[in-house]
N, C-alpha and C positions, 0 to 999 in steps of 0.2 A: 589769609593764605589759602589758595584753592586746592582741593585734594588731587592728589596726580589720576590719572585715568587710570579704570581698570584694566590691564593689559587683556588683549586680543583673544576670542578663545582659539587657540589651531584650526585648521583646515577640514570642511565637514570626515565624519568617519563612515565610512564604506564598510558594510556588513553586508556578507552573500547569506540568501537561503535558498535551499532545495527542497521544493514542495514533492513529494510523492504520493498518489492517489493508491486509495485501494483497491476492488473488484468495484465493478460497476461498469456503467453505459457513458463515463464521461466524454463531454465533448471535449474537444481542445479549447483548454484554459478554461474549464466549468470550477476545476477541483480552485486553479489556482486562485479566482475568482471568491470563492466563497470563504476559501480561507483569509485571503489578505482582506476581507470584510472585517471577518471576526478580529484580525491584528491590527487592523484603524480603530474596531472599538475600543482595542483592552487599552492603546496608544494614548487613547483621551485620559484613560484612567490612570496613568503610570505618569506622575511628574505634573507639570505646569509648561507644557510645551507653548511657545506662540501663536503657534501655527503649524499645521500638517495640509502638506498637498500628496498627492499620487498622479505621477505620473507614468502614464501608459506608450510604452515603447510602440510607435508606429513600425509596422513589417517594410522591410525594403520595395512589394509588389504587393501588387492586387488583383483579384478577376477585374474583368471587363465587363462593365455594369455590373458591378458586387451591391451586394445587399445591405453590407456593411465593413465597415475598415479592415485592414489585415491589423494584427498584434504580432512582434516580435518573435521571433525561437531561435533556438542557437545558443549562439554565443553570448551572446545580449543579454541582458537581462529581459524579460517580459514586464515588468512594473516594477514600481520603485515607490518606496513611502518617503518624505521629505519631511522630517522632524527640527523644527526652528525652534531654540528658544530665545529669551530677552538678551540683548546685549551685555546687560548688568548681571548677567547669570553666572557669568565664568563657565558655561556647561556649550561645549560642542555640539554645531548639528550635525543628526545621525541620519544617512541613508542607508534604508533597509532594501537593496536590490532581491527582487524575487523572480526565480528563475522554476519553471515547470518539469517534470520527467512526466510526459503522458504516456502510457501505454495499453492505452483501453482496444487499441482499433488492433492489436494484436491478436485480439481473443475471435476464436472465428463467429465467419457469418450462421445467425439462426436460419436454418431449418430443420425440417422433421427431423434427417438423421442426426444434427445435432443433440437435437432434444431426447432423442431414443439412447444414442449415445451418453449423453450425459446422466440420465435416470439411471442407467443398468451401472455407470462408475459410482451413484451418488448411493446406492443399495449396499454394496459392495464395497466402498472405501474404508470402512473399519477392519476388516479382513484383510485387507492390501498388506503381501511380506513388506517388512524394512527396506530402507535403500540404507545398505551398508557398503559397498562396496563402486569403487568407479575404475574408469579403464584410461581415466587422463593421464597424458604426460606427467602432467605437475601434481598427482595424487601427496606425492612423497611433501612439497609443501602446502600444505592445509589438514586440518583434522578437524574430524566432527566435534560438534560439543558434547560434555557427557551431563547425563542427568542424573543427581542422586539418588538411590534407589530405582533404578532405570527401570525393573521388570514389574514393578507397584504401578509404578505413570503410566506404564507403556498401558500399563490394562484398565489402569481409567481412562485414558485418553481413548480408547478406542470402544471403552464401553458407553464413555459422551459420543463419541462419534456415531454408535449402531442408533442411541437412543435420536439423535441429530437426523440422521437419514430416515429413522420411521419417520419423526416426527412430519417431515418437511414432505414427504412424499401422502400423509395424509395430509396436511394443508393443501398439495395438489390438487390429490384427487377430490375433497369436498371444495377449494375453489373453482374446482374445474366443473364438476356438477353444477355447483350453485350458477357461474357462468353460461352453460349448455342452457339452463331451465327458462334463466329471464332472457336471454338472448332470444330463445325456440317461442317462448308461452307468450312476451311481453313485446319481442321486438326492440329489445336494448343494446344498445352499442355499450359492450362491458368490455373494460380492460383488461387485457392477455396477460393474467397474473402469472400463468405458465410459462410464458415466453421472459417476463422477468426475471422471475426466479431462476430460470437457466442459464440467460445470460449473464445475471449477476454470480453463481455459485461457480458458470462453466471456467471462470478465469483460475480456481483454485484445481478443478481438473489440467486447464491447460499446464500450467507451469508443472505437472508432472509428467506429460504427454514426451509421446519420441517426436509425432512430429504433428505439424499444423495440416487440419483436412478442410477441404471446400464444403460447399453446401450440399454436395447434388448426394446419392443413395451409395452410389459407387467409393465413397471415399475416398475423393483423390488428397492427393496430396498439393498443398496451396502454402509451399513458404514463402516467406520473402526474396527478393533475389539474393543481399546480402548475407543467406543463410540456411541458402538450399541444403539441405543433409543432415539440419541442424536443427536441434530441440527449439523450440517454439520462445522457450525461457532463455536462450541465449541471447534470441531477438529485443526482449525486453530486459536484460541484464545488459543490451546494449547501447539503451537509450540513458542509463540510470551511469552507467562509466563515463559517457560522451559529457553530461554533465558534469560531473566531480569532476572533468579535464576545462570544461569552462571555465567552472568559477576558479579552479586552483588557477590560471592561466590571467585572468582579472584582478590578480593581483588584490583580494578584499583586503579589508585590514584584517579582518577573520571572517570565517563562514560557516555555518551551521546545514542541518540536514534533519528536514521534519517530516516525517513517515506515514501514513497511517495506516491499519487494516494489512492486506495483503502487500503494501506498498512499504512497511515494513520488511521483507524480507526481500522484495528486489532491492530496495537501500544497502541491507546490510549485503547481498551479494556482492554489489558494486562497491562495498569499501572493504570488500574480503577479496577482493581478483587479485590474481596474483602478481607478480613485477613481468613474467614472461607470459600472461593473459593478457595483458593490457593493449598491448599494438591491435589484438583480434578485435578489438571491440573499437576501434577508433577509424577515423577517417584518414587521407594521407596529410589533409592541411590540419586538422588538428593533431597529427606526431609533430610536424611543422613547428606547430605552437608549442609543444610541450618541449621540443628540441632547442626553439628559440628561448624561452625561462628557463635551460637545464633542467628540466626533469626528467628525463628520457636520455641515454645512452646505449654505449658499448656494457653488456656484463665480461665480468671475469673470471666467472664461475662456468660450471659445467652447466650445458646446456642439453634439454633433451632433441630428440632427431625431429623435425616436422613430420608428420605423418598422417593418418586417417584418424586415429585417434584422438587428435587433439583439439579438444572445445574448448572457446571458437576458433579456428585457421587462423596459422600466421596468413600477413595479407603478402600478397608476392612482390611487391613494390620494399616490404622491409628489409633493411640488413638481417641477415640471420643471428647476429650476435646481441641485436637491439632487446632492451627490457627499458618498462617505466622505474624510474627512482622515486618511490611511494612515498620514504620519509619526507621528499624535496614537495612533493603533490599535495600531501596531509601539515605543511608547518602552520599555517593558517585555520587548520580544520580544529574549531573549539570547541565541539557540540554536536550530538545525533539524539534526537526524541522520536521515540515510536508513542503512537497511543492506540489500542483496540489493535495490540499485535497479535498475530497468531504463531510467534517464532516459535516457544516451546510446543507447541502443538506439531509443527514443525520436525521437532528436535526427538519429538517421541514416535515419528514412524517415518521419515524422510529424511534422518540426517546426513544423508551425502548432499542433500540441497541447500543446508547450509553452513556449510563445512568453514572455519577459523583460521585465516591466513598463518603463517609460522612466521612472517618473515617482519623482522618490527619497520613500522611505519608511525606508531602517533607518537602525540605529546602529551599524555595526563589529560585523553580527552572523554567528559565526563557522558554518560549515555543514561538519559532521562527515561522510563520507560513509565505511562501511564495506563493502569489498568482499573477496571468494573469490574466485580463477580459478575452483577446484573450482564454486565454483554458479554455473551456465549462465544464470540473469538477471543478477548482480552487474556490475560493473564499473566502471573509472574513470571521473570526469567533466570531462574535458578540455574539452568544449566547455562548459561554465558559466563558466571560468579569464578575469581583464579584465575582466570589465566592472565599470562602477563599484560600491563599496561600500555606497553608498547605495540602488542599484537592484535588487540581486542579493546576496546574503550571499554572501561568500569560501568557495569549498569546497577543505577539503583531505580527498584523497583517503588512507584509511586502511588497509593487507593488515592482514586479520583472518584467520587459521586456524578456519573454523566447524567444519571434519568434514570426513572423509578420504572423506566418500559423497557422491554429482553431489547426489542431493537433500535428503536431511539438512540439507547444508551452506547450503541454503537458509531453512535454518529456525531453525537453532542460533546464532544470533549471538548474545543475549543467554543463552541456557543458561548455569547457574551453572556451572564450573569450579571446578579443584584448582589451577591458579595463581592466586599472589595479587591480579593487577590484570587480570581478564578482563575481555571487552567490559562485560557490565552494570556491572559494579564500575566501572569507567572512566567510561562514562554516571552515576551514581549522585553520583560524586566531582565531575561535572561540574555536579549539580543542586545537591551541597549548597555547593560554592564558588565556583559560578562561572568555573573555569577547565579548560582543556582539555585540561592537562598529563597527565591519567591512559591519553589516548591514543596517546601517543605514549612513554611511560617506563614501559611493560607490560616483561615478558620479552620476548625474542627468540626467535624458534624458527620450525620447522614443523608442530609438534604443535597438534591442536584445544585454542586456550584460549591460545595466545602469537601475536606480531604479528611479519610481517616488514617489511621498509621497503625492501631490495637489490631491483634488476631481477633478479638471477640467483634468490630464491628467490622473485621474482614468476614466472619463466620454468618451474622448476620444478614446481609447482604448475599451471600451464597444460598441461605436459608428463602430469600424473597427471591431471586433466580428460580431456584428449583420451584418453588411453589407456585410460580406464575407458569411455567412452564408446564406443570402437570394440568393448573387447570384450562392451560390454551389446549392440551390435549383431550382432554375432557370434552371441554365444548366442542372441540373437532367430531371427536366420535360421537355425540350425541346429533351435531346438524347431519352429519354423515347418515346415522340410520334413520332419521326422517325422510332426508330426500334421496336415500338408494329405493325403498319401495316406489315413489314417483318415478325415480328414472327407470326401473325395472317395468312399469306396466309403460311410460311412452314404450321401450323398447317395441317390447312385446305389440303393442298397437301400432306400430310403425312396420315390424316382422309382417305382421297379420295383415297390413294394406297391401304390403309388397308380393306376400302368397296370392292373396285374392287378385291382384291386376296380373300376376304372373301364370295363373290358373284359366286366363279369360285369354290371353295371347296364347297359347299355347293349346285351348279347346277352341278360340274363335266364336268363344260365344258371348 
């Protein structure tokens, strides 16, 4: 007697994700790239898959003699992971569509005034009043979060911050020294560590900025066209909503939303805009789509007047009555992981920037947030903790061991590791089943690539933070007063040629 067959397993399963980069110089599709690397490795390690392909969504156009292929954006997905398993498995294959939010080309162009500009905010940012207060229409739905013991945080956070802007401004100036010496003495092509460092910090000035300036001394003003009058951060809280109307619109079977660094709180912008926000931030054919799926209608409620006040502008093409239907946009939405966020940082001197929708939209959707003492943005997020599930996704705060380096550790969250359930493997486990459990039943340890969960090896790890951190400062001031006497006598002998050739044109002799 032959045994009957196993029956069929269903139809592959379709999972959205939303890559979000942090500050940096990315190019388009660098973040999304590097990441779906680290999510093919943890892939090998999760299961007994058949086989895994990736495939790369060709763009609809191309330049004319390109240098290399267009990739997809939009609506589309940009890559896609293809996870097969054996016939005799009974286990469904899962595609993992990966869809990008870039918003790096937002951040203005370097030059001098940039740079002049950004030092005198980056001196001065611990001192910056609160934003407590906004002048939007829709202020009445959304509130800021609160943080316990608010006026404790508020003066650590800003006394990390005073310490943060010395430090980094002396990094400057001794890389800039050091720079000047071999470049002048040696004839070396050294890299503009100063033009780094500005472009990468200046995206945390922008998103507080009124508006976006050009290059030139004059400071003009350089927005977008979609957002002339409009804070710079609207532009990039509008790339992060065009998304979430994608994938809601794709129909996944579910979809998630993974953050990093500063791209943590354009995420959570984008799923905090409000039901009468939403048109401003869309295009007409994508209201289209969201009108085609029922998510977008007529409201019945009162409405505020359109006016000057209102970030961002209805677009004039809308009904005046139209709002997004959030619940109908978020039923799929399973998932938001931040790691190396800087919300509560955030939350302790900018909280109208990320202010807590009122109006319910989820379903019991769980928010992973992964944090290092070692990395000087990370940290817990206490003040997100209460409020309703419906209005706010539950965050449980996660110690992740990134890297025993201040900066590294900023970076390395999802790096593949030698333990078996590292962060990506965990995240991975979470895409393909739905649950959370690979976050919290990792190994134990202190070592990069294991999680702890104790206050004391939270404490520990704060204790290796600060210590590397004094003695980075340390060595700073010490190269510093070596080579300030060096650059004081070039000065001085460069003065001194300039007097003497300027004393011979002017006597003629």
């Amino acid at each position: 007697m032959t045994a009957s067959p196993r029956p069929a397993a269903p139809g592959p399963e379709r999972i959205g994700v939303i890559l979000v980069h942090g500050i940096g110089e990315q190019r388009r599709f660098e973040h999304l790239d590097s990441q779906t690397r680290y999510l093919i490795e943890a892939v090998k390690k999760f299961g007994t898959p058949e086989s895994i392909s990736v495939d790369i969504v060709p763009g609809g156009a191309g330049a004319f003699h390109a240098d290399q292929d267009t990739w997809a954006s939009g609506a589309r997905p940009s890559a896609e992971i293809v996870i097969r398993y054996a016939p005799d498995s009974g286990q469904r294959e899962s595609r993992i569509l990966i869809h990008e939010v870039w918003w790096a080309d937002v951040n203005e162009r370097y030059s001098l005034a940039k740079q002049f500009r950004f030092w005198l905010w980056a001196l001065a940012i611990w001192s910056y009043p609160r934003k407590l207060g906004t002048t939007q229409a829709t202020r009445d739905r959304a509130v800021p979060p609160r943080i316990p013991g608010r006026a404790a945080s508020e003066a650590y956070d800003r006394f990390r911050l005073f310490l943060l802007s010395a430090f980094f401004t002396l990094l400057g100036l001794t890389i800039g020294w050091i720079t000047f010496l071999l470049e002048r003495l040696f004839k070396l092509q050294m890299p503009d560590v100063l033009r780094v460092l500005t472009n990468y910090l200046s995206a945390v000035k922008l998103y507080n900025q009124r508006r976006r300036f050009g290059p030139g001394l004059w400071w003009a003003r350089e927005e977008f066209l979609d957002a002339i009058g409009e804070p710079p951060r609207e532009s990039i809280r509008r790339r992060m909503v065009r998304a979430l109307c994608d994938v809601a619109c794709n129909n996944y079977d579910r979809w998630y939303v993974l953050a990093h660094s500063q791209g943590s709180v354009v995420a959570f912008n984008g799923l905090m805009a409000t039901a009468y926000a939403w048109p401003g931030y869309l295009d007409e054919e994508r209201w289209t789509r969201l009108r085609q799926n029922a998510m977008c209608g007529p409201s019945h409620r009162w409405l505020p007047t359109p006016g000057e006040l209102i970030q961002p502008r209805r677009p004039a093409w809308l009904d005046p009555r139209d709002i997004a239907y959030r619940t109908r946009i978020f039923r799929r939405f399973r998932g938001f992981l931040t790691y190396g966020s800087p919300l509560e940082k955030f939350v302790a001197i900018w909280p109208q920037r990320i202010t807590i929708c009122r109006e319910p939209a989820f379903h019991n959707v769980p928010w992973i947030n992964l944090y290092d003492p070692i990395d000087p943005v990370s940290g817990r997020l206490v003040a997100f903790a209460g409020y309703p599930a419906s209005c706010c996704p539950q965050v449980t705060d996660v110690g992740y061991c990134a890297s025993w380096w201040l900066l590294l550790a900023h970076l390395k969250y999802l790096s593949p590791r030698k333990t078996r359930l590292d962060a990506a493997t965990a995240t991975v486990h979470w895409l393909l089943t739905d649950s959370t459990h690979g976050f919290t039943h990792g190994q134990k340890g202190l070592r990069p690539g294991y999680w702890f969960t104790t206050r004391s090896a939270r404490a520990l790890r704060t204790g290796i933070a600060w210590s590397t951190w004094i003695l980075a400062a340390v060595l700073l001031l010490v190269v510093g007063t070596l080579i300030l006497p060096i650059l004081m006598d070039a000065v001085q002998a460069v003065w001194a040629s300039l007097s003497k050739e300027l004393t011979h044109v002017v006597t003629g002799t």
